[in-house]
C-alpha positions in Angstrom: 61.1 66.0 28.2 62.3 62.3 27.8 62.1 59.6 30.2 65.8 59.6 30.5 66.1 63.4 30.7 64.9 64.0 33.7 66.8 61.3 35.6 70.0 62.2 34.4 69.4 66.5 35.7 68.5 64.7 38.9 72.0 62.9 39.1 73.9 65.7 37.2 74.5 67.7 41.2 75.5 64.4 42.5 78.1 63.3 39.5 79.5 66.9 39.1 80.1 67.1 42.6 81.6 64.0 43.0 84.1 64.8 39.8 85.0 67.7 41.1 86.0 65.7 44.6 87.9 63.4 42.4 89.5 65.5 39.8 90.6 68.6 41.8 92.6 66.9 43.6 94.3 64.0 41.5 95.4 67.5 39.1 96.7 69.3 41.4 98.5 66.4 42.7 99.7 65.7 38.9 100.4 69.6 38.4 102.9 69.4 42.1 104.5 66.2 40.5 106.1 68.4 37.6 107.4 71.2 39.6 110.1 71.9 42.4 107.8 72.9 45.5 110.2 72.9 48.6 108.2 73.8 51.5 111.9 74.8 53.9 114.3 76.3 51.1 116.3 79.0 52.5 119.2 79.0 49.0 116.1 78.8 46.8 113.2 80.9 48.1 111.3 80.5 44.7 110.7 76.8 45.2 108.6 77.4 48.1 105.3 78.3 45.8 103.8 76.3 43.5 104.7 78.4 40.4 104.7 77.2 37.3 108.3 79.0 36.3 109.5 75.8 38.5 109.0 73.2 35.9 110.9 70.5 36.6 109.5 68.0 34.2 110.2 64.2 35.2 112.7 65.4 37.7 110.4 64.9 40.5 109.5 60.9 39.0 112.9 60.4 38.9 114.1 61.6 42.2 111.8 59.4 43.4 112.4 56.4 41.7 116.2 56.5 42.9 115.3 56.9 46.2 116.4 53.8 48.5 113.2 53.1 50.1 110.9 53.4 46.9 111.2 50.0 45.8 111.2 48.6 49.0 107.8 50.5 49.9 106.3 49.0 47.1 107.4 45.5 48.2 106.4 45.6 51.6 103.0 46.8 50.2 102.5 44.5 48.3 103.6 42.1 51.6 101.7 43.5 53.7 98.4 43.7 51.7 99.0 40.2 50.4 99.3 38.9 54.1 96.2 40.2 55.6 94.1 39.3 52.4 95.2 35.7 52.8 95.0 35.3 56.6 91.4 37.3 56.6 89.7 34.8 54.2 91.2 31.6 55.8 90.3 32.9 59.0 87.3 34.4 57.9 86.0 31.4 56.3 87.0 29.0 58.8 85.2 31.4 61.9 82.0 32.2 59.7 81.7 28.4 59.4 82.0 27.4 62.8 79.7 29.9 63.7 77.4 28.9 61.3 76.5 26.3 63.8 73.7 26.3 66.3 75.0 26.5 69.9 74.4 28.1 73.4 75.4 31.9 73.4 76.0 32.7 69.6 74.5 35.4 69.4 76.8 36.9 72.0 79.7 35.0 70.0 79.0 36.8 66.9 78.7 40.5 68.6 82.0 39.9 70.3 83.5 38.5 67.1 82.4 41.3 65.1 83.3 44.2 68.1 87.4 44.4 66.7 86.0 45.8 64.0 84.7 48.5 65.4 87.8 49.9 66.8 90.1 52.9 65.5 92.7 51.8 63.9 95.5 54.4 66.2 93.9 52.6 69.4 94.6 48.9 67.9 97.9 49.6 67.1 98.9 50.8 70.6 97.1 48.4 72.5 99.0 45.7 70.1 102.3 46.9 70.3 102.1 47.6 74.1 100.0 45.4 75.7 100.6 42.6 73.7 103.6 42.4 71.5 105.7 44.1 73.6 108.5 41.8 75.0 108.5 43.3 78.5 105.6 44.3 79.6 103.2 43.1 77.2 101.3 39.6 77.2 104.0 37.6 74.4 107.0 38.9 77.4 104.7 37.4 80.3 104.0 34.1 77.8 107.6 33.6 77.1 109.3 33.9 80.7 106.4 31.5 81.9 107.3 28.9 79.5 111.1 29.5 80.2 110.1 28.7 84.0 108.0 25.9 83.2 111.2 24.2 80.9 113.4 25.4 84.0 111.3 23.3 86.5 110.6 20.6 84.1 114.9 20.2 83.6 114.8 18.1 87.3 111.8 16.1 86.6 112.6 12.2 86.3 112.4 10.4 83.1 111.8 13.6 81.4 114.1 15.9 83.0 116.6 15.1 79.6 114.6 15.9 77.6 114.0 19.6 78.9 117.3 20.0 79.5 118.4 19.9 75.6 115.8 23.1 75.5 117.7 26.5 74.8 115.9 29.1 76.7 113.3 31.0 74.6 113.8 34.5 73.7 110.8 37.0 73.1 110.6 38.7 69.3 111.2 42.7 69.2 108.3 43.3 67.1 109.3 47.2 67.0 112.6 45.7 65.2 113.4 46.3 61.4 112.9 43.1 60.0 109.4 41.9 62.7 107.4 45.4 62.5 106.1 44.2 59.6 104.9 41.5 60.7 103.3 43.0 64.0 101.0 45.6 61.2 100.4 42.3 59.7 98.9 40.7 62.6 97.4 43.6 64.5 95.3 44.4 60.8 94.4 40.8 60.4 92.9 41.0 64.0 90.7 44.0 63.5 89.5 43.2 59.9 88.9 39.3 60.0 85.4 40.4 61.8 84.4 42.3 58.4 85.5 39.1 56.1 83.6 36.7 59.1 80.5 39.1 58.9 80.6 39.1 55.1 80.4 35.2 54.8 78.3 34.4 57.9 75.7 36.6 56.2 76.3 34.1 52.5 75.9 31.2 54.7 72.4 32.0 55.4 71.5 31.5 51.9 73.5 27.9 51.2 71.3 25.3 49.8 70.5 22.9 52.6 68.8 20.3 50.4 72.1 20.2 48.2 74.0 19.3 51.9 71.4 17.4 52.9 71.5 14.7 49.6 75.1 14.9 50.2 74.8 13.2 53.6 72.7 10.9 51.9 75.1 9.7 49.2 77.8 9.5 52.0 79.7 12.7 51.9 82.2 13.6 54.6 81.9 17.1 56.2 85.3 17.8 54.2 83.9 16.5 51.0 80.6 19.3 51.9 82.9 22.0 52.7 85.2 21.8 49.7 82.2 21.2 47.2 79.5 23.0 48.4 80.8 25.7 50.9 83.7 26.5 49.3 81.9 27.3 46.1 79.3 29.2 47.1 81.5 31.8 48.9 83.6 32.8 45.9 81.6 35.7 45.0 81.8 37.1 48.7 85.5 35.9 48.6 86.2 38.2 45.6 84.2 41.0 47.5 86.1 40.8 50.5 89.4 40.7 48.9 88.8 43.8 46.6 87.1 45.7 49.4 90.2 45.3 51.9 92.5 45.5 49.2 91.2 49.4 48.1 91.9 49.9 52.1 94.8 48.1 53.2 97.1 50.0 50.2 96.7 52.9 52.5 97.8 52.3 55.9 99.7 54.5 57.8 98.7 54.5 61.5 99.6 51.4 62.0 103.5 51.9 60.7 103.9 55.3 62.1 103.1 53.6 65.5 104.7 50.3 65.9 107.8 51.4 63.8 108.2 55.0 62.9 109.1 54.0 59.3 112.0 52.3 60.3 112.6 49.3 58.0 108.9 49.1 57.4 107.3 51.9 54.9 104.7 51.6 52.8 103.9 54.0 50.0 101.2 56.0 51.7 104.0 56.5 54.2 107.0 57.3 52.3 104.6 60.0 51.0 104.4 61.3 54.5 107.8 61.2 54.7 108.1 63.5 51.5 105.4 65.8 52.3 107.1 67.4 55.0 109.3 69.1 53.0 109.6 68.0 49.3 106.0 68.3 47.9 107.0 67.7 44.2 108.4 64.2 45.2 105.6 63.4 47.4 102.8 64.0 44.6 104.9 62.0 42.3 105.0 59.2 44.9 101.3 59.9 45.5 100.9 59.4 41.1 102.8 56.3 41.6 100.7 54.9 44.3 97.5 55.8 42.3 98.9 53.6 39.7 99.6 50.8 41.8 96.3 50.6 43.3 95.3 50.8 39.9 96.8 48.0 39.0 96.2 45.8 42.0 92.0 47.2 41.4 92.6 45.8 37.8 93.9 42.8 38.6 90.7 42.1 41.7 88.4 43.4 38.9 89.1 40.8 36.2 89.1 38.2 39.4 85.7 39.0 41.0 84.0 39.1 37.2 85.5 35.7 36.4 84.1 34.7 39.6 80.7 36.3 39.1 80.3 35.4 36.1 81.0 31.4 36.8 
């Protein structure tokens, strides 16, 4: 037997297995995507099995693509996913850096920056919505009445008192609202995920060259001229990692949307396929073949970016 015989019958269980995860159910997805399978169709009792005398062809494909919300589930997606990548590495960067530093108590720092992580992501989207976002009861409704009483009192003061009074009072954002729940899925994900991006470039940090910053210093470089020149550039591999890493997860968020908004005004494609599935199977595998594409192409596009980065 062959040195690379035996290896390969030792990974064969393994790589079968894990086909067999993949493939089983991307066909059966595919072979639902071609046929009318109604789960609740009292006219049409034969649509509710899977048969294959219910070939519908394209039909499904094309059912979906003139639904109203498909092309705005891609968008938002694509919103969404864009916005927490962006905010995770700024943020991420900017923490990992500060924290880079030597003070009092950063070792508890760094466990309590890294805890959000750690929580489910049902649990962070209620305790957003309601105990934060919320503008009653939660901590933006408290904010924004205090202000309003602090620009009410302020009004009578002298010498400033004018000024305060050309102030309209401040209003709190309905983040449950069509057009804002976006943006609360935005900012409650951000939260819980800039830990992973911190903990990602806090461990990098470890290995920057300090005699590279340290002849920098000496030939007069500003801590802005270090950060763009040297930090900068030595976290774009763990950059690239973090984006395609959050990416693969972020495409499939539901909890979050099915909390803050129901779906209303704010779907994603994981959830318009929820919305299908509850009754149209057909359309929501061939949502489900579209959304494998599109993470396809977004994994394409991260691919090409972390191996021009790796390879620089």
């Amino acid at each position: 037997m062959s040195n690379r015989t035996l290896p390969r019958l030792l990974q064969s269980p393994a790589v079968i297995l894990l086909l067999i995860w993949m493939i089983v159910p991307l066909s059966m997805t595919l072979y639902f995507s071609f046929i009318r399978y109604v789960l609740n169709n009292l006219r049409r009792p034969e649509w509710t099995t899977p048969s294959f005398s219910n070939w519908r062809g394209f039909g499904n494909y094309e059912f979906v693509l003139n639904n109203k919300d498909f092309i705005f589930a891609i968008q938002n997606s694509l919103l969404i996913v864009g916005s927490i990548l962006f905010f995770t590495v700024i943020f991420g960067v900017l923490i990992a850096v500060l924290i880079n530093q030597s003070f009092p108590g950063r070792g508890i720092v760094r466990v309590l920056l890294i805890s959000p992580f750690f929580v489910m992501p049902a649990v962070n989207a209620v305790l957003w919505i309601n105990m934060i976002l919320d503008p009653v009861l939660g901590l933006q409704g408290i904010a924004v009445n205090g202000l309003n009483d602090i620009i009410v009192g302020l009004k009578d003061a002298p010498l400033v008192g004018w000024f305060f009074s050309l102030w309209p009072t401040l209003e709190p954002i309905s983040f449950r609202a069509t057009q804002t729940s976006a943006y609360a899925v935005i900012i409650m994900v951000t939260w819980q995920w800039t830990p992973f991006a911190v903990l990602i470039f806090m461990t990098s940090l470890q290995s920057e060259d300090q005699q590279q910053k340290e002849a920098a210093v000496l030939d007069g470089a500003g801590p802005w001229s270090q950060f763009r020149f040297l930090t900068l550039p030595h976290l774009g591999r763990p950059i690239a990692i973090v984006v395609m890493i959050q990416a693969i997860f972020h495409l499939s968020l539901y909890a979050e949307i099915e909390i803050v908004s129901r779906g209303n005004g704010n779907k994603n494609l994981p959830y318009l396929i929820g919305e299908f599935a509850n009754n149209n199977i057909g359309a929501a595998s061939a949502t489900g073949i579209f959304a494998v594409i599109l993470a396809n192409i977004v994994a394409i596009f991260l691919l090409r970016m972390i191996g021009k980065t790796l390879m620089e």
